[in-house]
C-alpha positions in Angstrom: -19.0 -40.9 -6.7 -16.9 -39.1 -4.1 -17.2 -35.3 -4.3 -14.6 -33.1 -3.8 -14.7 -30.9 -0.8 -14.9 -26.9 -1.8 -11.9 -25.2 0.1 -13.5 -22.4 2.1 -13.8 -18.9 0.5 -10.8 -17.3 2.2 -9.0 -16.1 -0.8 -10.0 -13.0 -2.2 -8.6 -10.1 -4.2 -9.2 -6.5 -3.6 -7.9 -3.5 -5.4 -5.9 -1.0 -3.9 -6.5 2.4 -5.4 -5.8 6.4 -4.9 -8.2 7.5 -2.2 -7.6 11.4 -2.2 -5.8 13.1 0.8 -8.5 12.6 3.1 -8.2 8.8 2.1 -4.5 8.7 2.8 -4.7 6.7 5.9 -6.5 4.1 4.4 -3.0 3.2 2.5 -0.7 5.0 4.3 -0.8 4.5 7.6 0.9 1.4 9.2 -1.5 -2.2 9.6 -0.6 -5.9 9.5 -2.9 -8.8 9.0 -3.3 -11.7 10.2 -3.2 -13.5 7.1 -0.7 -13.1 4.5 -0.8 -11.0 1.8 0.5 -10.6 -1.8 0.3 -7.5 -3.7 0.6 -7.1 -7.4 1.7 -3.7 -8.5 0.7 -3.2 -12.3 1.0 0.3 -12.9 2.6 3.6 -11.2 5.6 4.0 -8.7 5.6 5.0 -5.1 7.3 3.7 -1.6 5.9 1.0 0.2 7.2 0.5 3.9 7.6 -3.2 5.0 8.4 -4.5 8.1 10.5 -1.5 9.0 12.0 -1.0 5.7 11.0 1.6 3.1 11.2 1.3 0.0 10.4 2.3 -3.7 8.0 0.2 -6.3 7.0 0.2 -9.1 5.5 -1.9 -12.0 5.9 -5.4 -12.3 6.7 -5.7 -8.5 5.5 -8.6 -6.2 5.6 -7.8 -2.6 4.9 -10.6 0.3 3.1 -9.5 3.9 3.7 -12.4 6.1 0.9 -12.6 8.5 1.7 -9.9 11.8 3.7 -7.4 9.2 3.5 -3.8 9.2 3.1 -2.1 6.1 2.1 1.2 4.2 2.0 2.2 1.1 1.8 5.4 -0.8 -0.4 5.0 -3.7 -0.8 7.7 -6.3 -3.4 8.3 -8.8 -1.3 6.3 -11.9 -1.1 3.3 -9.3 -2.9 0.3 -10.1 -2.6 -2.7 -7.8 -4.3 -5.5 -6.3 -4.1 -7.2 -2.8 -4.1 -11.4 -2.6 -5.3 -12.9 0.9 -3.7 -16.0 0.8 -5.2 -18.5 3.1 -2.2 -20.6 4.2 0.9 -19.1 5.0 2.7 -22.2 5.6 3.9 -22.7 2.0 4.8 -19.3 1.4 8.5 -17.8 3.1 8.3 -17.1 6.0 9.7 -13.6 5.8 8.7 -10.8 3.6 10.3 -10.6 -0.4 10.1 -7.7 -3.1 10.4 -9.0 -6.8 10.7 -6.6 -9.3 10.4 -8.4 -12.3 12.3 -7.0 -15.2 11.6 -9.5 -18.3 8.6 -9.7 -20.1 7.6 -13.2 -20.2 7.7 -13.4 -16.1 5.6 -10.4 -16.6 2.6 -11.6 -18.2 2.9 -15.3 -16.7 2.2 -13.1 -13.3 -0.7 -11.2 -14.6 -2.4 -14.3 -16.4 -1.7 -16.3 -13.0 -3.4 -13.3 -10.9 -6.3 -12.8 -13.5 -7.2 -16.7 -13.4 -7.8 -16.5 -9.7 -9.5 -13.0 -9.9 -12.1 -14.9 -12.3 -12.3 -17.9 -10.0 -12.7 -16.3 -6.9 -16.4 -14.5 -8.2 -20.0 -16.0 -7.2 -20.0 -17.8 -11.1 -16.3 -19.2 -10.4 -14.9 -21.9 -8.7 -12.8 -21.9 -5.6 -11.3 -25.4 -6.5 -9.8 -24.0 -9.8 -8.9 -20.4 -8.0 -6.9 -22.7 -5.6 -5.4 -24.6 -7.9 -4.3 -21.1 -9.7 -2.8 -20.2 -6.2 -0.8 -23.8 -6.3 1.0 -22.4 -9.6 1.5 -18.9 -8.3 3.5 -20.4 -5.9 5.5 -22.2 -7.7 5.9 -18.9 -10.0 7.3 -17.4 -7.0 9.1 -19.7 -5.8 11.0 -20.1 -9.1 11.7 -16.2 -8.9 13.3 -16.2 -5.5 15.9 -18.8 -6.7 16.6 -17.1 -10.1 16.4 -13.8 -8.2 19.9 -11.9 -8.8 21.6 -11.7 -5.1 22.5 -8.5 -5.8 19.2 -7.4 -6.4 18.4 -8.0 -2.4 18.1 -5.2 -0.4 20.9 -5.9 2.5 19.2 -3.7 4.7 16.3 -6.4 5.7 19.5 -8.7 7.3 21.6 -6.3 8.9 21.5 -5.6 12.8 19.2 -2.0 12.7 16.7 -4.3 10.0 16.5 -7.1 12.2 16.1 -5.2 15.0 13.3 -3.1 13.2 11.6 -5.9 11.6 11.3 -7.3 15.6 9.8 -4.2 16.6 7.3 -4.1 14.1 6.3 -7.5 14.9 5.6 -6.6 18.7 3.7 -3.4 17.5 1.6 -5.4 15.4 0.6 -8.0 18.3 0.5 -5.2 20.7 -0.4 -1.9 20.0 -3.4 -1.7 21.7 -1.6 -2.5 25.2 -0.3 1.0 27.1 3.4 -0.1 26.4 5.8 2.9 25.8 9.1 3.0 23.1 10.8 2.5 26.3 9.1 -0.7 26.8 9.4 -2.4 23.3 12.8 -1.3 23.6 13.7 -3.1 27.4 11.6 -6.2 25.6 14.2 -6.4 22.6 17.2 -5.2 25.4 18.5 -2.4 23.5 18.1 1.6 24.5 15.0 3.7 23.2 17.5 5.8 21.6 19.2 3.1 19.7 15.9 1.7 18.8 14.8 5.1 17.0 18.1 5.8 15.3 17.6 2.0 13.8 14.2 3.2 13.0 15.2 5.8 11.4 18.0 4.3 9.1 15.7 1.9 7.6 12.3 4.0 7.1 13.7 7.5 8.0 11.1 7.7 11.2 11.1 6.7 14.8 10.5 4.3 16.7 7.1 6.4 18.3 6.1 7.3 14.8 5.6 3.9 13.7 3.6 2.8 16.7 1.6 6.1 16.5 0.5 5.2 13.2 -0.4 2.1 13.8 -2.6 2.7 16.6 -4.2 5.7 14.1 -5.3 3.5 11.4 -6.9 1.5 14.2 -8.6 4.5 15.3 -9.4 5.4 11.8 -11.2 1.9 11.5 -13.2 1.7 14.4 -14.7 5.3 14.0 -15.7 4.5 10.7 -16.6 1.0 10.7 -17.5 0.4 14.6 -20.3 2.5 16.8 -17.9 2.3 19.9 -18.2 5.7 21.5 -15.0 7.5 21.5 -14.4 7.6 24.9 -14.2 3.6 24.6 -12.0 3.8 21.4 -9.7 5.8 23.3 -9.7 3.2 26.3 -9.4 0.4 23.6 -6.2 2.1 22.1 -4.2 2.4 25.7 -5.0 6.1 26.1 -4.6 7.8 29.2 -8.1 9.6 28.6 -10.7 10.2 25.8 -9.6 14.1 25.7 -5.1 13.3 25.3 -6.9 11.0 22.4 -8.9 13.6 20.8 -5.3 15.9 21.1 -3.4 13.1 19.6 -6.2 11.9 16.8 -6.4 15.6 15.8 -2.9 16.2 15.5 -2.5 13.4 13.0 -6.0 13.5 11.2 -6.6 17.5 10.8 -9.9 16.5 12.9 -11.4 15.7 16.0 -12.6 11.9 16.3 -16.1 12.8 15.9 -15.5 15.0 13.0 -13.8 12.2 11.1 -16.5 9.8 11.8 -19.1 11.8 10.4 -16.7 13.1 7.8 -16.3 9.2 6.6 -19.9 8.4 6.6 -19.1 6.3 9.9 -21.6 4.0 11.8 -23.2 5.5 14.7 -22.5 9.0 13.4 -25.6 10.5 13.9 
C-alpha cells in the first residue's frame, strides 16, 4: 500500500483582532508577506489599505494579499476576522481582489469552507483534508471573480496613479530596509517625487514618505519586540543614518523611545 505523502504544515489560520491603541501598529501599520494571504472579514467595518489603495470593508468581504503586498488594516473592537496563509500562490490571481459578498448562500458556503480548514489545520486534524478544503475555496473564489458585477470593481486599482502606486509598494516591500529615498523609488519608476506623492495621495490620501515610513516602523516594532538586536543595530538594519535620528523618528511615530516600547511590549532582551 502506497501512502500518501502529508503536504507540509504551511497553511495556518490566525485571527486578527482589536489590540487597543498601543496595539495599533500591529494592524495598522504597513507589512507584506512573503506568502499570500486571504482574509475573511465576518463581523464589523473599517478601511483596509492594499497595495496603495484604501478602502472600506465590511462583513462578508474576502480580500487577497498576493505575496510582496503592502497592507494595513484598521480593526475595531466589533471586528472579527481571520487571516489564511496560503501555501501556493501560483493558483491564486496574481493581483490583489476585494469580494464583498452580498447574498446569503455565498455567505455561509465561505464560512463552512473557512471553518473546515480551521478544524483541519489543528494537531487532531488532517492537513490532507485542510488542503483539499483549500482546493474548493479556490474554486469558490474563483467562481466569484467571474460572476463578480464589473461595476462592482474599484477602477482606481487600473488606472495610471493605481498602477503606479501599486509599483511603488511593491519596491517598498522588497526594499525598505536599503537607505533609498522617495526620490529614489521615484527615478526607479521614472516619474518625479512630487508626482509620485500626489498619486499616493489620490489613492490612500498619504504620501509617498508616509507609506515607506510605516513600513519600516512596523519592522522596527517587530524586531524590538520579538528580536534582542540592540537598537543601535535595528537602527543600522532599518537604513538609518544613526541610532539617535532613529530614536527621533521611532518616537515621533510610537509616542516612545525604542527602548521604552520594548519594555512596554514585554520585548526580548528588555531587561
Amino acid at each position: 500500500m502506497t501512502m500518501m505523502s502529508i503536504p507540509k504544515p504551511d497553511l495556518a489560520l490566525t485571527p486578527i483582532s482589536h489590540g487597543g491603541q498601543a496595539g495599533r501598529w500591529r494592524t495598522e501599520a504597513m507589512r507584506s508577506h512573503k506568502t499570500a494571504r486571504l482574509i475573511h472579514i465576518s463581523k464589523g467595518q473599517g478601511r483596509i489599505t492594499v497595495a496603495g489603495l484604501t478602502n472600506g470593508y465590511g462583513p462578508n468581504n474576502l480580500i487577497f494579499l498576493p505575496p510582496d503586498t503592502m497592507y494595513g488594516i484598521e480593526v475595531g473592537q466589533t471586528v472579527f476576522a481571520q487571516m489564511m496563509t496560503l501555501p501556493d500562490a501560483s493558483v491564486w490571481p496574481a493581483a490583489p481582489f476585494h469580494l464583498r459578498l452580498i447574498e446569503v448562500d455565498p455567505q455561509k458556503e465561505l464560512i463552512t469552507l473557512f471553518e473546515a480548514i480551521e478544524k483541519e489545520v489543528q494537531p487532531s486534524g488532517d492537513l490532507r483534508a485542510a488542503h483539499c478544503h483549500l482546493g474548493l475555496l479556490n474554486i469558490f473564489v474563483e467562481r466569484q471573480l467571474k460572476r463578480r458585477d464589473p461595476a462592482t470593481v474599484d477602477q482606481r486599482r487600473n488606472s495610471a496613479a493605481g498602477r503606479l502606486v501599486a509599483q511603488f509598494t511593491t519596491m517598498i516591500a522588497k526594499e525598505f530596509q536599503s537607505d533609498r529615498n522617495i526620490a529614489d523609488y521615484a527615478a526607479a519608476l521614472n516619474v518625479t517625487p512630487t508626482h509620485l506623492t500626489r498619486c499616493c495621495r489620490q489613492t490612500c490620501g498619504r504620501s509617498a514618505l508616509a507609506l515607506l515610513n510605516d513600513r519600516i516602523h512596523f519592522e522596527a516594532c517587530m524586531m524590538l519586540r520579538t528580536t534582542p538586536i540592540p537598537v543601535q543595530d535595528i537602527a543600522q538594519t532599518l537604513g538609518f543614518r544613526s541610532p539617535a535620528y532613529f530614536t527621533r523618528s521611532f518616537q515621533q511615530k510610537a509616542g516612545q523611545t525604542p527602548s521604552e516600547f520594548r519594555r512596554a511590549s514585554g520585548g526580548i532582551g528588555r531587561k
